[in-house]
TIKEDREN-684320 format. One record per residue (C-alpha): residue number from 0; residue in one letter; x, y, z. Coordinates in steps of 0.5 Angstrom, whole numbers, padded with zeros to 4 digits. Each point is the difference from the previous one (the first is absolute). Layout:
N
<NUM,'A',<X,Y,Z>>;
...
//
This chain:
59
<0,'X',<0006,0016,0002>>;
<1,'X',<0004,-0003,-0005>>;
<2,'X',<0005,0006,-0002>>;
<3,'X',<0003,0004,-0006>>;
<4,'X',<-0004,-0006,-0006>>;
<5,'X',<0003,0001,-0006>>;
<6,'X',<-0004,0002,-0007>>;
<7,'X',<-0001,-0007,-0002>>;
<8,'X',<-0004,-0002,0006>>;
<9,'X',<-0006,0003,0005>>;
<10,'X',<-0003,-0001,0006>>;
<11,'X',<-0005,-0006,-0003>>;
<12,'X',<0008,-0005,-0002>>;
<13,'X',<0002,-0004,0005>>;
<14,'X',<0007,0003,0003>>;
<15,'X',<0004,-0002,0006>>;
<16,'X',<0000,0003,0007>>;
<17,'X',<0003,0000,0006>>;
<18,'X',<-0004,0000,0007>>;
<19,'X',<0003,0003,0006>>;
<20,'X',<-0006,0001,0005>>;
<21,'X',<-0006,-0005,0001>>;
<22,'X',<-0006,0003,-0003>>;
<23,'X',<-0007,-0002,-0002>>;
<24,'X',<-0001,-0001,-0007>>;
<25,'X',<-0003,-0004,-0006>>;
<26,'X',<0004,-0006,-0001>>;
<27,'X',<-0002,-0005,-0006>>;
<28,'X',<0002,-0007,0000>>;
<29,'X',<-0003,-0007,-0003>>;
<30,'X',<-0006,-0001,0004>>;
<31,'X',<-0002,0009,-0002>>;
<32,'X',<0000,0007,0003>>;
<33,'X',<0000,0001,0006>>;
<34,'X',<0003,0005,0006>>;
<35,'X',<0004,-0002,0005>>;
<36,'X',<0008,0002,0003>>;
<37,'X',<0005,0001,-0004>>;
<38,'X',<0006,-0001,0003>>;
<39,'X',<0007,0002,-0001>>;
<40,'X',<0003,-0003,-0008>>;
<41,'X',<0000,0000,-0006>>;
<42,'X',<-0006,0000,-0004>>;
<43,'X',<-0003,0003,-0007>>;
<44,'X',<-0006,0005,0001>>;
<45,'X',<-0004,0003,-0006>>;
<46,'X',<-0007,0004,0000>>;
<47,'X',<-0006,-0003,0000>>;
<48,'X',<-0004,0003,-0007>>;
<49,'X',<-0006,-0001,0004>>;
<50,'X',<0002,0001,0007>>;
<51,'X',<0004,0005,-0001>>;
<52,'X',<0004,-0002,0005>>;
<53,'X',<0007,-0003,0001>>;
<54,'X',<0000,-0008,0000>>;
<55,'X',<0006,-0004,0003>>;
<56,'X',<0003,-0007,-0003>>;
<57,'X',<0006,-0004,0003>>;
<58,'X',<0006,-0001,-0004>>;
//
């Protein structure tokens, strides 16, 4: 996922992140959690706690 993190942030922070390719992910919007395409563009990704899976939101 995201790439090369610098100390002063982890997985859990929300970071910025480039789709190129459609995939199936978590994505989180007003209305909550849920999986559904991504499609390509810019997003913000950080790792569930309780999941442990990566979650997307747009930017």
């Amino acid at each position: 996922m995201p790439t090369d993190p610098t100390p002063e942030t982890t997985d859990y922070d929300w970071q910025p992140y480039q789709v190129l390719v459609p995939r199936v992910g978590l994505v989180l919007d007003r209305h909550g959690l849920r999986t559904q395409i991504i499609w390509p563009g810019e997003y913000l990704v950080r790792k569930s706690r309780s999941l442990r899976k990566w979650m997307y939101r747009h930017r």
